[in-house]
C-alpha positions as CSV (number, residue, x, y, z in Angstrom):
1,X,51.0,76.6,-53.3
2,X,52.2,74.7,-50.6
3,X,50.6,72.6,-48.0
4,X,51.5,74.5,-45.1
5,X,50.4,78.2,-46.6
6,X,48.2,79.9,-45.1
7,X,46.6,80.6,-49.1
8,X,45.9,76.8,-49.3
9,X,45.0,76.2,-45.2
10,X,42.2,78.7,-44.9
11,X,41.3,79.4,-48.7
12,X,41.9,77.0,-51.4
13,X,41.4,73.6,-48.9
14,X,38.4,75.4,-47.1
15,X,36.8,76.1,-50.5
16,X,37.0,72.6,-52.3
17,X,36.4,70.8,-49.3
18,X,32.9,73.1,-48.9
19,X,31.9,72.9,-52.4
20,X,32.7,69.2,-52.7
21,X,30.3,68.3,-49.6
22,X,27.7,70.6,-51.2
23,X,27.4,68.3,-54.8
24,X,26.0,65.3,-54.7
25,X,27.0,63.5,-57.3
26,X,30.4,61.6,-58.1
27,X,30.5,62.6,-61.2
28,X,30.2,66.1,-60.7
29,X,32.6,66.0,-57.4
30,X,35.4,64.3,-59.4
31,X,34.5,67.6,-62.2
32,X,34.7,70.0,-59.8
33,X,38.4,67.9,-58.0
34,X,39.7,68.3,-62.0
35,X,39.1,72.4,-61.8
36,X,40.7,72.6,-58.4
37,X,43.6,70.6,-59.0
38,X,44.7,72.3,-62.1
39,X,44.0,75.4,-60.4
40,X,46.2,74.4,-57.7
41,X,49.3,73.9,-60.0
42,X,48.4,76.9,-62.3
43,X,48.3,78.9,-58.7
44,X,52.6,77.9,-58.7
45,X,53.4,77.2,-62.6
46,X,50.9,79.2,-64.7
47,X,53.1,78.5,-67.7
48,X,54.3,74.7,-67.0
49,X,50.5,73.8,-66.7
50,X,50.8,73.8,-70.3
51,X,53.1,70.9,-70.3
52,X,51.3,69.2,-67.9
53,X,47.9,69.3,-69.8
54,X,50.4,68.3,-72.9
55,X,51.3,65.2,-70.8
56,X,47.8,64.6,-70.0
57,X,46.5,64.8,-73.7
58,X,49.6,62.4,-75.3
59,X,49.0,60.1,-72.6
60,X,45.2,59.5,-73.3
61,X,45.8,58.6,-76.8
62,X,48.4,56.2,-75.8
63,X,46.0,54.5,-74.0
64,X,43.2,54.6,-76.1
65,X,46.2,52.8,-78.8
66,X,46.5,49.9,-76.3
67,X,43.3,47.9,-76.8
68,X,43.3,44.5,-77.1
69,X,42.6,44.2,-80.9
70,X,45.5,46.0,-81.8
71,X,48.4,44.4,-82.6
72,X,50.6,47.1,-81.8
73,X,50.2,47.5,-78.8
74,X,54.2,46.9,-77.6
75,X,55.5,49.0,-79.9
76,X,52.8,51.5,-78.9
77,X,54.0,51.1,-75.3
78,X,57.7,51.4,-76.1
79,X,56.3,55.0,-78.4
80,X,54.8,56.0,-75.0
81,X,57.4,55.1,-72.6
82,X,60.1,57.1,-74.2
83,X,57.8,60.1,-75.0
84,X,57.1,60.6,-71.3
85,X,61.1,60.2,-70.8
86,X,62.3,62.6,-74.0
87,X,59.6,65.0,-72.2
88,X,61.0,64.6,-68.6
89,X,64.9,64.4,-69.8
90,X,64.3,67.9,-72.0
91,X,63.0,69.5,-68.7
92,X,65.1,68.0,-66.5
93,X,68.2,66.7,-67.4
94,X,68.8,68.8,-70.7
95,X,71.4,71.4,-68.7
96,X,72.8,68.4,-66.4
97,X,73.6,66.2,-69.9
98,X,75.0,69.6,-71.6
99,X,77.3,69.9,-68.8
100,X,78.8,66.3,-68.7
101,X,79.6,66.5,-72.3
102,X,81.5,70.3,-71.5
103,X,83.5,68.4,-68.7
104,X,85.4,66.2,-71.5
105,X,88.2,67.7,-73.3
106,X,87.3,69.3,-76.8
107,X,83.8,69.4,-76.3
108,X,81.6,72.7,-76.1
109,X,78.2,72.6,-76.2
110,X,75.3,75.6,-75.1
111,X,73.6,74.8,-71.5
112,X,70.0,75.3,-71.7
113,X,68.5,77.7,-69.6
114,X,65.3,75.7,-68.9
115,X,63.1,76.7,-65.4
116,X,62.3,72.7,-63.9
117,X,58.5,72.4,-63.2
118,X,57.6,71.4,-60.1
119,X,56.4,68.1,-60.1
120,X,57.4,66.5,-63.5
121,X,59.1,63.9,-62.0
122,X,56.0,62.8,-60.2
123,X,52.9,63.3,-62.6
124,X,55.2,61.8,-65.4
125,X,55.8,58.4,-63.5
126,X,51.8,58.1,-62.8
127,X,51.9,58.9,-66.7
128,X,53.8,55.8,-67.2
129,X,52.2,53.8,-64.6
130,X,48.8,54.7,-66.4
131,X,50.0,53.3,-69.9
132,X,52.0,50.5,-68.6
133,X,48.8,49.4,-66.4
134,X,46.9,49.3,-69.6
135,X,49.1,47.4,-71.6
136,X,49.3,44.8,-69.2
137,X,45.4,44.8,-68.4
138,X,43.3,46.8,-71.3
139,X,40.3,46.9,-68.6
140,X,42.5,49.7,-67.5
141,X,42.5,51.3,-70.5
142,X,40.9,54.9,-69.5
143,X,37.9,56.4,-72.3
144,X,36.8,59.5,-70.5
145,X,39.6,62.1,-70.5
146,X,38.5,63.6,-67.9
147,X,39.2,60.2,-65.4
148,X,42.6,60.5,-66.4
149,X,43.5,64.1,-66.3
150,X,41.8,63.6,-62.5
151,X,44.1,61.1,-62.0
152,X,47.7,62.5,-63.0
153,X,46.5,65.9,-61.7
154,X,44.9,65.0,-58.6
155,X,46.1,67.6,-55.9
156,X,47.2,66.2,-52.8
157,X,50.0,64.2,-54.4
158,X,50.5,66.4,-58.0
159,X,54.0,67.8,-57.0
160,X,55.6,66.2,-54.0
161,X,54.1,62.6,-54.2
162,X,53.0,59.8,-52.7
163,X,53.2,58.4,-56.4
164,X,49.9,56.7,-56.7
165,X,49.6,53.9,-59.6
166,X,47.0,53.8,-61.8
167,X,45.7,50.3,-61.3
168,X,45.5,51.7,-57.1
169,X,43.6,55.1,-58.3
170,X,41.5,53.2,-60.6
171,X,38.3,52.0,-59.0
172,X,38.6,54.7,-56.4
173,X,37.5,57.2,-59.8
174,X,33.7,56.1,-59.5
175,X,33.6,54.4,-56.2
176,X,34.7,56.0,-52.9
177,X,33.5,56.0,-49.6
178,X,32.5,59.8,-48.6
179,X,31.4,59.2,-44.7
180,X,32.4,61.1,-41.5
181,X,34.9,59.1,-40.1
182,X,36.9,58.7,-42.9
183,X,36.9,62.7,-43.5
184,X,37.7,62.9,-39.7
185,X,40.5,60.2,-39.9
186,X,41.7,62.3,-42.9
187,X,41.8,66.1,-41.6
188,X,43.4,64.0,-38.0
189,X,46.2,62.4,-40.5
190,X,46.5,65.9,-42.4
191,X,47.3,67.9,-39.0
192,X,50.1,65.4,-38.0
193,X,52.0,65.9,-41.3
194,X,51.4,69.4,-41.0
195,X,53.0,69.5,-37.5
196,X,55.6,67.4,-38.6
197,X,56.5,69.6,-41.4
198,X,55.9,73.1,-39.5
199,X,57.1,71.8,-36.0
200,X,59.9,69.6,-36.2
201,X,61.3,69.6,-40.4
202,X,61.3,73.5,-40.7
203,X,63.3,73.4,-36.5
204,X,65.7,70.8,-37.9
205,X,65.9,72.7,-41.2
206,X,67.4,75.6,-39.9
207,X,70.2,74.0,-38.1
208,X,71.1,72.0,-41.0
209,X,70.6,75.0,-43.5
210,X,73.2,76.9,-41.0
211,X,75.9,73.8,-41.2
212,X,75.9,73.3,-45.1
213,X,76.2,76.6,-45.2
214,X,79.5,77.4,-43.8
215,X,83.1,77.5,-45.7
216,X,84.9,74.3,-45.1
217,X,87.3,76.1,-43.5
218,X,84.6,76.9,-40.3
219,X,83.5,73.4,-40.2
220,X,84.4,71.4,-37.6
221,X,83.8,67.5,-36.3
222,X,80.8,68.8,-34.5
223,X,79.4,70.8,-36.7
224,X,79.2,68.8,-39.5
225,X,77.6,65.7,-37.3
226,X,75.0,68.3,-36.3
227,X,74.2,69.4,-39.5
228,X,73.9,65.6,-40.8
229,X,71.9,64.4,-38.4
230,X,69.2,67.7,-38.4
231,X,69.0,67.0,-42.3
232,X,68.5,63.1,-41.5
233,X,65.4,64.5,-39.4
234,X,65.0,67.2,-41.7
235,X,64.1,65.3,-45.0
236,X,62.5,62.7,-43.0
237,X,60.0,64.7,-41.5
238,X,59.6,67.4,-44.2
239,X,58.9,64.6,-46.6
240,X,57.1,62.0,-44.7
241,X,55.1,64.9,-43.2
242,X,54.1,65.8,-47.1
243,X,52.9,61.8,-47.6
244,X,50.8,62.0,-44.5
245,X,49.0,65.9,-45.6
246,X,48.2,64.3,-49.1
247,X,47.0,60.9,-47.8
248,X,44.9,62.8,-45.0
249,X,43.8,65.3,-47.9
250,X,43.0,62.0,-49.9
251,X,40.9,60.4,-47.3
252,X,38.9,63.9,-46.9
253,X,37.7,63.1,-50.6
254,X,37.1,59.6,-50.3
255,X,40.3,58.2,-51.9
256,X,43.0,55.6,-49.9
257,X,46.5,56.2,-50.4
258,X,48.9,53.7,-49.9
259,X,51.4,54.8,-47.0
260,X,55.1,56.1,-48.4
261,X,56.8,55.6,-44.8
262,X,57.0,53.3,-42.8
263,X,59.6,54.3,-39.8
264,X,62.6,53.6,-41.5
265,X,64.6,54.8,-38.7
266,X,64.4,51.7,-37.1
267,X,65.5,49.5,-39.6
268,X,68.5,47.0,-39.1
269,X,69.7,47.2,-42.7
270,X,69.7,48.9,-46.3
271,X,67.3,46.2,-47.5
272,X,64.8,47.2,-44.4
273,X,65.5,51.1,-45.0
274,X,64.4,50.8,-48.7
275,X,60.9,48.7,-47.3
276,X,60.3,51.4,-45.2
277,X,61.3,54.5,-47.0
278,X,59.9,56.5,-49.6
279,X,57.3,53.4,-50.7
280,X,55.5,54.5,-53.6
281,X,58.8,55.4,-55.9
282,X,60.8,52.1,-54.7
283,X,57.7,49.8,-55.5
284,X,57.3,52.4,-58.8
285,X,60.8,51.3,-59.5
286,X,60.6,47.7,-58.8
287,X,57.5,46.8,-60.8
288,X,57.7,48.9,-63.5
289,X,61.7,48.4,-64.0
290,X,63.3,45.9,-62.2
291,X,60.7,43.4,-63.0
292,X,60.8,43.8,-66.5
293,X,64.5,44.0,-66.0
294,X,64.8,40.1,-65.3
295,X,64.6,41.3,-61.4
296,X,66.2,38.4,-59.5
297,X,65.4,35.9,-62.6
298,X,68.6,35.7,-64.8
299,X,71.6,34.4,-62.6
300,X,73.3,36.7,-59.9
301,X,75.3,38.8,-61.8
302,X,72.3,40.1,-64.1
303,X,70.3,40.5,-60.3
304,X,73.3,42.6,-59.4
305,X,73.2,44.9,-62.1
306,X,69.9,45.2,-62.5
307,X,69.4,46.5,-58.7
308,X,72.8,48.6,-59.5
309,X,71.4,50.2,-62.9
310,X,67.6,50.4,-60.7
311,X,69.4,52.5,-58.1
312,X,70.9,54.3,-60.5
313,X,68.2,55.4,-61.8
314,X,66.5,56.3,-58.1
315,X,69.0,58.6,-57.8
316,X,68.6,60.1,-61.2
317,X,65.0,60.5,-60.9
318,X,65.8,62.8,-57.5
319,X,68.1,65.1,-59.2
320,X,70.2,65.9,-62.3
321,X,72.9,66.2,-60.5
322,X,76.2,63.2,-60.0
323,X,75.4,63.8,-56.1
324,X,72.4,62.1,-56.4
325,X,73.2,59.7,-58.5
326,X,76.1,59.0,-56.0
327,X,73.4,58.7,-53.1
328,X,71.5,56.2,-55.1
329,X,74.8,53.9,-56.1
330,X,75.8,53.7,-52.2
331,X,72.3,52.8,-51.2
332,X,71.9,50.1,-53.9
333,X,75.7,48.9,-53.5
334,X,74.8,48.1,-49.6
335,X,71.8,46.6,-50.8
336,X,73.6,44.1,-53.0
337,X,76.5,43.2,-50.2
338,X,73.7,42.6,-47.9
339,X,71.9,40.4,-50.3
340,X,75.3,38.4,-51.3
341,X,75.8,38.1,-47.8
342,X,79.3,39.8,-48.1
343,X,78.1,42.3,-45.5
344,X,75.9,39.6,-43.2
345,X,74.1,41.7,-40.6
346,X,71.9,39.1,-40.3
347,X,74.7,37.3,-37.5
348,X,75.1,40.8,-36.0
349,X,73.6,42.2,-32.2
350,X,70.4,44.4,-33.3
351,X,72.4,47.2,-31.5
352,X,74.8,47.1,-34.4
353,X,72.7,46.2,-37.5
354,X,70.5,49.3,-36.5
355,X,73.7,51.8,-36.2
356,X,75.1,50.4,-38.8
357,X,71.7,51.1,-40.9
358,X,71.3,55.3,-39.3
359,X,75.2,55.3,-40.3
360,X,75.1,54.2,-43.9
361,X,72.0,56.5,-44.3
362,X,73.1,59.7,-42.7
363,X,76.5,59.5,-44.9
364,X,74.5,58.9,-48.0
365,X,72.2,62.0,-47.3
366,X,75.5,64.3,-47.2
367,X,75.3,63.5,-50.7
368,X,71.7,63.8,-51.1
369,X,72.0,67.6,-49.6
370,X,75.4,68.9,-50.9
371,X,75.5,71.1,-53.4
372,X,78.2,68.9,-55.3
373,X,80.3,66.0,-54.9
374,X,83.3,67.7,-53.8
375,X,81.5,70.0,-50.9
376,X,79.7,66.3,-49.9
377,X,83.3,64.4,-49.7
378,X,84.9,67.9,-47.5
379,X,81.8,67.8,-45.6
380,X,82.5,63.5,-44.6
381,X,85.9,64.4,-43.9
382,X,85.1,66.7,-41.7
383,X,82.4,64.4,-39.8
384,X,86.0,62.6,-39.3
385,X,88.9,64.8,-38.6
386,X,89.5,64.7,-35.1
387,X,91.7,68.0,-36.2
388,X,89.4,70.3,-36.7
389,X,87.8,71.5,-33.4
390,X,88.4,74.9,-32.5
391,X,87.0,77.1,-30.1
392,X,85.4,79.4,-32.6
393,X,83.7,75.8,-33.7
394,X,82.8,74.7,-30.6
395,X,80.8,78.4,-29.7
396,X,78.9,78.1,-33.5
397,X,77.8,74.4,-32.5
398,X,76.5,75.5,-28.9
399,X,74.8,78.4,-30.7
400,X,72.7,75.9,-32.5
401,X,71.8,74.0,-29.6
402,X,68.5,76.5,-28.4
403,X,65.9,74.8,-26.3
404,X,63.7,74.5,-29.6
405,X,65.9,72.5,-31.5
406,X,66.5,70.2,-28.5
407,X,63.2,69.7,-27.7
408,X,62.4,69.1,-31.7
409,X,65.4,66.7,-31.7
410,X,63.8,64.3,-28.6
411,X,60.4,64.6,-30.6
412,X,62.0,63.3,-33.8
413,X,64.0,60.8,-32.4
414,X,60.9,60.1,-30.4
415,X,58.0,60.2,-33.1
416,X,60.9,58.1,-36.0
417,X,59.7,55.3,-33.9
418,X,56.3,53.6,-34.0
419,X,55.1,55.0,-30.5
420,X,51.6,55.7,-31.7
421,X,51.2,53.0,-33.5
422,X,52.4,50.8,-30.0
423,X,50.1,52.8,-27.9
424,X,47.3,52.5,-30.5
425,X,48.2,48.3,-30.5
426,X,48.2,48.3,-26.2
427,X,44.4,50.7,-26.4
428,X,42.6,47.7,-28.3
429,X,39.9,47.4,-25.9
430,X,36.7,49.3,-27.3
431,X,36.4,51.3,-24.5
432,X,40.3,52.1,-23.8
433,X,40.1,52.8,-27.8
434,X,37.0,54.9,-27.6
435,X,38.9,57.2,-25.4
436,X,42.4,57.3,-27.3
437,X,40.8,58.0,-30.4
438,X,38.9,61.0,-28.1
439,X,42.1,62.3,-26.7
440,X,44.1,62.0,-29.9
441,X,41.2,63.9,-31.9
442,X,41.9,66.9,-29.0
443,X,45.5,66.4,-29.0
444,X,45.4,67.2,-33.2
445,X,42.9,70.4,-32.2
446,X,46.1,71.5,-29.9
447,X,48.5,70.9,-32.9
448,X,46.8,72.6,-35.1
449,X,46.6,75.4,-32.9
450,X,50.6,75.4,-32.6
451,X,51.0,75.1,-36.1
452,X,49.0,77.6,-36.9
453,X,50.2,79.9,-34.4
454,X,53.7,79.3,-36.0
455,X,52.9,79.6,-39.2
456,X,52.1,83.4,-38.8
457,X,55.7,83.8,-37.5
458,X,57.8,80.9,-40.0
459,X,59.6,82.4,-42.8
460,X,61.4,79.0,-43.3
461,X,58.9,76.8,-45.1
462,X,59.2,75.0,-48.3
463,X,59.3,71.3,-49.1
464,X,62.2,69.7,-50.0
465,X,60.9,67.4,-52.7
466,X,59.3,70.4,-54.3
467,X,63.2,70.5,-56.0
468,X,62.5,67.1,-57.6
């Protein structure tokens, strides 16, 4: 069930949201969240909610095994750990591991024919982050089952994210804020992600969709930069539009979110991109790996390879697949010649260090959105083989260009930089403010209006981290 369904808009959202006003009591709201939640996966993976509860159930005594008294605790940490990875890497990465060891010579092996559940990646690393938090703090250490299943199954981020840590969730469980403006702020926040995902991601989608789908042999210079740059606006706004329905959905029941994005459009370098995007899996990532690592502690040459083997992994985590794991190596080798200085944008016009940053990105998104390493290095040759126009091309790229997708494209390159959050900074006053926050609550009515207007005509509509 996603997001932007009609089945969760008007009939599973409508119905929690209703019944969770209508209880008084926290303890029964967070009861009644639990049902709903599980519901809501069972609605898409009736048989993978199994695993999940699995997950769930093996995590909670893991915990319970961390208090203070007991001795073991490390080794019950380390037990934990690599059950939640064995469980992820059989579900994930069993078929991708199979067909490595079949690409070397002599070796045959069986791929496994096993369906990926949506969202393992996700409600596995707030697993970890849950026994990990109560290792380090046994205050953490969750006793009602119930908490935690709430927690790792909570439905605006279950299968698509923000990844929410435990020790962030935590306190929220019991105590949360339920009042007016908050829910209004929330269902506000919830219509622009939806807009972005219906208006603009799905627009962009279908351009880029069209481009990677063409032989090489149609491809042309043009082609291939317009299908680049609608998937650079495609997974930002798909994904980003996801973050901001599940931290308005959040806010509707009381909970705060941390944000995921942060306009990393406009960032003048690698090491500014990874600040701004995706959040919640890079500070995952650096607390819970690169830290215990030796982060930057051990010399330059461990720092170096442990940002190289934490990229790596980033990649990994997105896909079984070498593309990905390519995507994550170029992001985290620019990362390392920009912290050696090698590469020192720092000294460069802020013209350059920000086209230099879009550039770097958009090439390591081919990556991230071919279907293999080979179709992602034709695809970059093609973005630069002056060759390859043809007037065949050129009447397949103008095709492309209907007033739609050019009036999504100015939005997106419009709304990827912070203009509300300039205009909001310039309406401070409390009466100017009084009447932006009016005209942007009638301005979301009009959205939602549009989106729902084209959701009874999209056929184009799922997310792209739903693959992950």
């Amino acid at each position: 069930m996603v997001f932007s369904s009609p089945v969760f808009l008007f009939i599973f959202m409508t119905s929690v949201y209703i019944l969770y006003r209508m209880i008084p009591r926290m303890t029964a709201k967070n009861v009644l969240l639990l049902i709903f939640s599980i519901a809501f996966y069972t609605y898409g993976e009736p048989k993978a909610v199994v695993l999940m509860i699995i997950s769930i159930l093996m995590n909670y005594g893991f915990g319970l095994a961390m208090k203070q008294e007991n001795k073991a605790r490390k080794p019950v940490l380390a037990v934990a750990v690599t059950a939640n990875l064995v469980m992820l890497g059989i579900f994930k990465y069993a078929g991708f591991g199979a067909d490595l060891l079949n690409s070397l010579p002599f070796v045959s092996v069986p791929v496994p024919k096993i369906a990926l559940p949506i969202g393992i990646s996700f409600y596995t690393f707030q697993a970890m982050s849950y026994v990990i938090d109560a290792y380090k703090d046994p205050k953490y250490i969750q006793k009602n089952l119930y908490k935690l299943a709430l927690y790792i199954t909570f439905f605006p981020q279950l299968v698509a994210g923000p990844i929410v840590k435990y020790y962030d969730f935590a306190d929220q469980i019991d105590h949360r804020k339920n009042d007016p403006e908050k829910t209004a702020q929330g269902i506000r926040r919830f219509i622009i992600g939806l807009s972005k995902k219906l208006l603009i991601a799905n627009t962009m989608a279908l351009a880029a969709d069209y481009v990677y789908g063409l032989d090489n042999s149609q491809l042309t210079l043009p082609l291939a930069w317009l299908g680049a740059v609608s998937y650079l606006f495609q997974i930002y706004f798909d994904f980003s539009g996801y973050s901001d329905m599940a931290i308005g959905l959040g806010a509707m029941f009381g909970f705060t979110f941390k944000e995921n994005f942060n306009y990393p459009y406009i960032s003048q370098s690698m090491q500014e991109f990874w600040r701004r995007w995706h959040i919640s899996v890079s500070t995952w990532f650096k607390e819970y790996l690169y830290i215990p690592l030796g982060g930057n502690r051990k010399g330059k040459v461990r720092t170096a390879l442990n940002k190289l083997f934490v990229f790596f992994c980033t990649g990994l985590w997105h896909g079984a697949s070498l593309n990905f794991i390519v995507w994550g190596l170029i992001n985290g080798g620019f990362l390392m010649l920009e912290s050696y200085n090698i590469l020192n944008t720092k000294k460069w016009p802020r013209f350059f260090r920000h086209f230099y940053a879009v550039f770097v990105t958009i090439l390591a998104f081919v990556f991230f959105r071919a279907e293999d390493l080979g179709t992602a290095c034709r695809f970059i040759g093609r973005m630069f083989d002056p060759t390859s126009f043809s007037s065949t091309g050129y009447s397949m790229f103008m095709a492309q260009l209907t007033p739609m997708y050019l009036t999504m494209l100015a939005l997106a390159i419009l709304f990827s930089m912070p203009v509300i959050k300039v205009l909001r900074e310039r309406l401070a006053a409390p009466k100017a403010a009084a009447a932006g926050e009016s005209c942007a609550y009638v301005v979301s009515l009009l959205l939602l209006a549009v989106c729902i207007i084209t959701l009874s005509s999209a056929s184009y509509n799922p997310f792209i981290y739903f693959r992950f």
